[in-house]
C-alpha positions as CSV (number, residue, x, y, z in Angstrom):
1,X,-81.8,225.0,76.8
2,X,-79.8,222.3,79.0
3,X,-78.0,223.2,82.3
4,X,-75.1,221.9,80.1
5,X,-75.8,225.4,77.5
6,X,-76.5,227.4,79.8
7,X,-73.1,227.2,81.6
8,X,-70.7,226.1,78.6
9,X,-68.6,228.7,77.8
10,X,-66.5,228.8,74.7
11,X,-63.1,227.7,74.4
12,X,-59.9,230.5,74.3
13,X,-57.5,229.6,71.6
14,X,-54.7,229.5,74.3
15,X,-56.9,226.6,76.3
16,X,-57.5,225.0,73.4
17,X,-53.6,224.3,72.1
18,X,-53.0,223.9,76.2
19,X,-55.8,220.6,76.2
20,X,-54.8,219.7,73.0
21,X,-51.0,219.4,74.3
22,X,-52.2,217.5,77.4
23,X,-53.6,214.9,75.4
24,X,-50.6,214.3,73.0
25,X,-49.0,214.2,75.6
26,X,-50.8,211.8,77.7
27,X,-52.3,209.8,74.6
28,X,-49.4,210.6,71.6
29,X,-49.5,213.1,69.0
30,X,-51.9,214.4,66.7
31,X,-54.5,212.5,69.6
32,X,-54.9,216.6,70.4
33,X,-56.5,217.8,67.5
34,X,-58.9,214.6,67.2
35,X,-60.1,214.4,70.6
36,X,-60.7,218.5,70.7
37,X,-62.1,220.1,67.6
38,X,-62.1,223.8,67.6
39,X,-65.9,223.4,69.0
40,X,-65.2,222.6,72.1
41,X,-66.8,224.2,75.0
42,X,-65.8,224.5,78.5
43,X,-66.9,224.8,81.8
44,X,-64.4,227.0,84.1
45,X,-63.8,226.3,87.7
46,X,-65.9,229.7,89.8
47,X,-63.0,230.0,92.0
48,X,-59.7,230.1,89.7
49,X,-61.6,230.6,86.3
50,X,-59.4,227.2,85.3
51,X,-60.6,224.7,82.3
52,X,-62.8,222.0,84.4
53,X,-64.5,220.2,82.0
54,X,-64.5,220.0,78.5
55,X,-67.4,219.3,75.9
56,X,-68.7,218.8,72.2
57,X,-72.2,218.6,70.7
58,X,-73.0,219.4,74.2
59,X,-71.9,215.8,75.3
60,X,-68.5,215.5,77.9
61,X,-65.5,214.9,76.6
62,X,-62.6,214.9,79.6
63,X,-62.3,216.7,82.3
64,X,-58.8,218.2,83.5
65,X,-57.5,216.8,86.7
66,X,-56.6,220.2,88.8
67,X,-54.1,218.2,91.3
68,X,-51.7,216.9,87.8
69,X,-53.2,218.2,85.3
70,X,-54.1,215.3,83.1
71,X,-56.9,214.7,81.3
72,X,-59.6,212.1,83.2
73,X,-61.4,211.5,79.5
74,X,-65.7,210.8,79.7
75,X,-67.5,207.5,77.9
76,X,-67.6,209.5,75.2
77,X,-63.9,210.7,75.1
78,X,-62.8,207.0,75.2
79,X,-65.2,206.2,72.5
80,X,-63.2,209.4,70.4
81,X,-60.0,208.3,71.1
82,X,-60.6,204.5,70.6
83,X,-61.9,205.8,67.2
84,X,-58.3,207.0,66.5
85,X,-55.5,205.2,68.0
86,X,-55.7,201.4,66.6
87,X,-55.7,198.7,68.6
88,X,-54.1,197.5,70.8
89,X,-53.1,200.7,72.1
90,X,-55.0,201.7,75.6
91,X,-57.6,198.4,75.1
92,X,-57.8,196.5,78.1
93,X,-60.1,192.9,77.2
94,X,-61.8,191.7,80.8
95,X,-63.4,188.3,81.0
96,X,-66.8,187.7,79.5
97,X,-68.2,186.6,82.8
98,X,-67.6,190.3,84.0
99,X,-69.0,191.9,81.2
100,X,-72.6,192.4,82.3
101,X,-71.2,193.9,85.9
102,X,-68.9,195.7,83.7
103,X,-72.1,197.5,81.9
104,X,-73.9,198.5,85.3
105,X,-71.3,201.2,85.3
106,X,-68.9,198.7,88.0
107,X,-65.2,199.0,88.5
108,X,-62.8,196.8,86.0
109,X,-60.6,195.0,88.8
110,X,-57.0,193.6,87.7
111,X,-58.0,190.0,88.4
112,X,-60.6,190.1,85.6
113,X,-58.3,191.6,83.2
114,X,-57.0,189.0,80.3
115,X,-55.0,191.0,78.2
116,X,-53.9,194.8,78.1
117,X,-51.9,196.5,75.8
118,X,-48.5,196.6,77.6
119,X,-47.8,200.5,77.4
């Protein structure tokens, strides 16, 4: 068992329509029930009990910003949501010669970004 099992807990029906609202909100509709399958499992902050982080298949999806309250979605996340919003929407393309930095895990800067979807 992963130290992921052993402390996922799962998800109350109430967190679940709360996330799933956070992210129509923050991505558009219907992005709620795609990104968030009744699966999901959470991780709860010790101190408040809150939603911290949220996972399927054992793999991070998001996790809930506690200062706003918006969703700060995982590699895998992106990958989900990328799956069902077409493009252009939230696609940022940075230059090739970046790329490589880009896949060491690096920061995207501005200057290297040559086109963005405008939204």
């Amino acid at each position: 068992m992963s130290s992921v099992e052993r402390i996922c807990n799962p998800i109350t029906q109430e967190e679940l329509i709360r996330i799933r609202a956070v992210a129509d909100f923050q991505f558009g509709n219907g992005c709620g029930h795609a990104l968030f399958p009744e699966e999901v499992t959470v991780i709860r902050s010790k101190k408040t009990g809150k939603v911290k982080n949220i996972y399927y298949q054992k793999k991070l999806l998001a996790t809930l910003r506690p200062k706003d309250g918006y969703l700060a979605l995982s590699i895998e996340g992106g990958k989900r949501l990328a799956m069902i919003i077409p493009p252009p929407r939230y696609r940022v393309v940075p230059r090739e010669d970046v790329i490589e930095f880009l896949k060491k895990g690096r920061n995207l800067f501005a200057k290297h970004v040559i086109e963005c979807d405008p939204e």
